[in-house]
NUMAR-125045 format. One line per 8 residues: number of its first residue (from 1); their letters; for each residue x, y, z of C-alpha. Coordinates in Angstrom, 1 decimal. Example, Ala and Ser with C-alpha at 12.3 -4.5 7.8 and 13.67 -1.06 7.14 Angstrom:
1	as	12.3,-4.5,7.8  13.7,-1.1,7.1
***
This chain:
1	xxxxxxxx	92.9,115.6,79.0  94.1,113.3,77.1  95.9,109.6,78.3  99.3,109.9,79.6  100.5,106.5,78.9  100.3,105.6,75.5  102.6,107.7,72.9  101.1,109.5,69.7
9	xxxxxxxx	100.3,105.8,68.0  98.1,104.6,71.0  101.2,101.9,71.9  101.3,101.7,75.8  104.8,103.5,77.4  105.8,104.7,80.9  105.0,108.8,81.3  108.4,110.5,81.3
17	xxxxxxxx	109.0,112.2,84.7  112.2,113.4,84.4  111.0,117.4,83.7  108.8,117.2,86.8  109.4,118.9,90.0  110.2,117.2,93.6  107.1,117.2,95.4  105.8,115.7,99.1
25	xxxxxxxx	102.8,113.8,98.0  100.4,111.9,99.6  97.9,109.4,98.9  94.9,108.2,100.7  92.7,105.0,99.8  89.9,102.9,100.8  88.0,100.0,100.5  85.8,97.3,102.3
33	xxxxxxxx	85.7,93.9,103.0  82.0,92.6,103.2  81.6,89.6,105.9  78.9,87.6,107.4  78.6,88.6,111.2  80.4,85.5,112.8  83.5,85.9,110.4  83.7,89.5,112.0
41	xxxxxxxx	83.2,88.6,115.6  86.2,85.8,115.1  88.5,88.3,113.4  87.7,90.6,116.2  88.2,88.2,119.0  91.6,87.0,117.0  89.8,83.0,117.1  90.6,81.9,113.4
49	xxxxxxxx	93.5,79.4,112.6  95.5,81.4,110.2  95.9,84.2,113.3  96.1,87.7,113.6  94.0,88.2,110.4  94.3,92.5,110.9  98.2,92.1,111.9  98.6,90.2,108.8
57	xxxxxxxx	96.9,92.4,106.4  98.4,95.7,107.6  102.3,93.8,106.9  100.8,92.3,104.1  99.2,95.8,102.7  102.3,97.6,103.8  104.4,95.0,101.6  102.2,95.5,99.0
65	xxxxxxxx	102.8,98.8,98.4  106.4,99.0,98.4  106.3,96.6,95.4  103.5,98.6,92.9  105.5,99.1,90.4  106.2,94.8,90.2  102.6,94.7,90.0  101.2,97.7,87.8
73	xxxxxxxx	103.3,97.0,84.3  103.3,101.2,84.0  104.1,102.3,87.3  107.4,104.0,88.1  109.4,102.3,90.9  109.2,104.9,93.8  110.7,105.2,97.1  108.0,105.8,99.5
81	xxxxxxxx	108.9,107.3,102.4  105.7,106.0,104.8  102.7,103.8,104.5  99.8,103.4,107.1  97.2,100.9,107.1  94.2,101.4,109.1  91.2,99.0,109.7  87.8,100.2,110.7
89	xxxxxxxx	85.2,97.6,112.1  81.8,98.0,110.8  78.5,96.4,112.5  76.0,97.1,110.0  76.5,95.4,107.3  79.3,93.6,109.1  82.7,94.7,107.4  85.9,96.0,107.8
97	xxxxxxxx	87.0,98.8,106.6  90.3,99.4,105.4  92.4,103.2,104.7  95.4,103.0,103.4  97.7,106.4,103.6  101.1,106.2,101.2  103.8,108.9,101.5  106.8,110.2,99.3
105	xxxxxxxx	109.0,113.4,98.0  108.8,112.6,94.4  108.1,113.6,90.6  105.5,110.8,90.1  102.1,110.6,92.5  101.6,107.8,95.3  97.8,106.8,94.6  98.7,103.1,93.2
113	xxxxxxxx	100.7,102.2,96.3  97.9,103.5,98.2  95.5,101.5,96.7  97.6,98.5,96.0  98.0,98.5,100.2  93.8,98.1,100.2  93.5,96.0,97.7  96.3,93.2,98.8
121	xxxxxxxx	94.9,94.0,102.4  91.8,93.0,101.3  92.6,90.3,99.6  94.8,89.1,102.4  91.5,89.2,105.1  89.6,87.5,102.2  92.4,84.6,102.4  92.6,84.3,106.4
129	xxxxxxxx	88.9,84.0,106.9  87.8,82.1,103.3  87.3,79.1,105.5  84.3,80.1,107.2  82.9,82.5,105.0  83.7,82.2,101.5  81.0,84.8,101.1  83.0,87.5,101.7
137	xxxxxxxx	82.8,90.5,99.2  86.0,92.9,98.5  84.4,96.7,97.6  84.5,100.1,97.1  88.4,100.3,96.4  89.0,103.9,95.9  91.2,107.0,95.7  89.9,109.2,98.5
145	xxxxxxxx	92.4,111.9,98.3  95.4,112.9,96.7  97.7,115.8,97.4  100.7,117.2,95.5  102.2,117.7,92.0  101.3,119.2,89.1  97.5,118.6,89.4  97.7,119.4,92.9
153	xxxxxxxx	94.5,118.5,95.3  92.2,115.7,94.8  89.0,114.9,96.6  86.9,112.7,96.6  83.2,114.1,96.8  81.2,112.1,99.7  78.8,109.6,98.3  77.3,106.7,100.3
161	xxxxxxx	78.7,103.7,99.4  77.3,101.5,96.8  75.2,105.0,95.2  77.6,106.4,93.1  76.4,106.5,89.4  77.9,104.8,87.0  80.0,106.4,83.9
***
């Protein structure tokens, strides 16, 4: 298969959707935010200065996604029609997980939104908590599973995380 966005020359362009069908789609991400243990029990007990560090992210995630397109110079500007961001606490290694699930009824697919909610969720737990633990580590931002359209269903095969091999 070949890549969709760049035109017989190899110059970059936006994938004409306009033949495409409408289609309910949905998008699920995840990623992890690596933490020393006291960063985690303060985010936990809601003790940092900046507040509500979870609250935060999931607005700031949910934000996120409704602008991908502002973000990613090749995305189409899409309507979603529901986002969800989840946060999983982890003890060992100390971490928060984070799933992010994007909806829409469209021609084009949902997967940036969903990971652009992870990633700025992420990034958004790194900024509330950078001033006790600038140690934190942002990982493992993936597609987990993708359904609808033309290439229908997409999932991702269970690996631990950190093993997978690299291309």
């Amino acid at each position: 298969m070949g890549l969709t966005h760049t035109d017989e020359g190899g110059k970059a362009r936006m994938v004409d959707v306009t033949e495409k069908s409408v289609t309910e789609r949905v998008a699920v991400a995840k990623g992890r935010v690596l933490m020393k243990k006291n960063t985690l029990s303060l985010v936990l007990a809601n003790e940092l200065k900046k507040g509500d560090v979870l609250g935060v992210a999931r607005i700031a995630g949910i934000m996120a996604a409704k602008k991908t397109s502002e973000l990613i110079p090749l995305c189409h500007p899409i309507s979603i029609t529901g986002i969800d961001v989840e946060f999983k606490t982890i003890k060992r290694p100390p971490a928060i997980d984070i799933i992010a699930t994007a909806r829409i009824a469209s021609k084009t697919g949902v997967e940036m939104e969903a990971l652009t909610a992870v990633s700025v969720s992420a990034l958004t737990i790194y900024d509330m908590c950078k001033a006790v633990d600038k140690e934190m580590t942002l990982t493992d931002i993936r597609l987990e599973k993708k359904t609808g359209g033309k290439s229908g269903v997409f999932i991702r095969k269970r690996a631990t995380v950190g093993s997978r091999k690299r291309a």
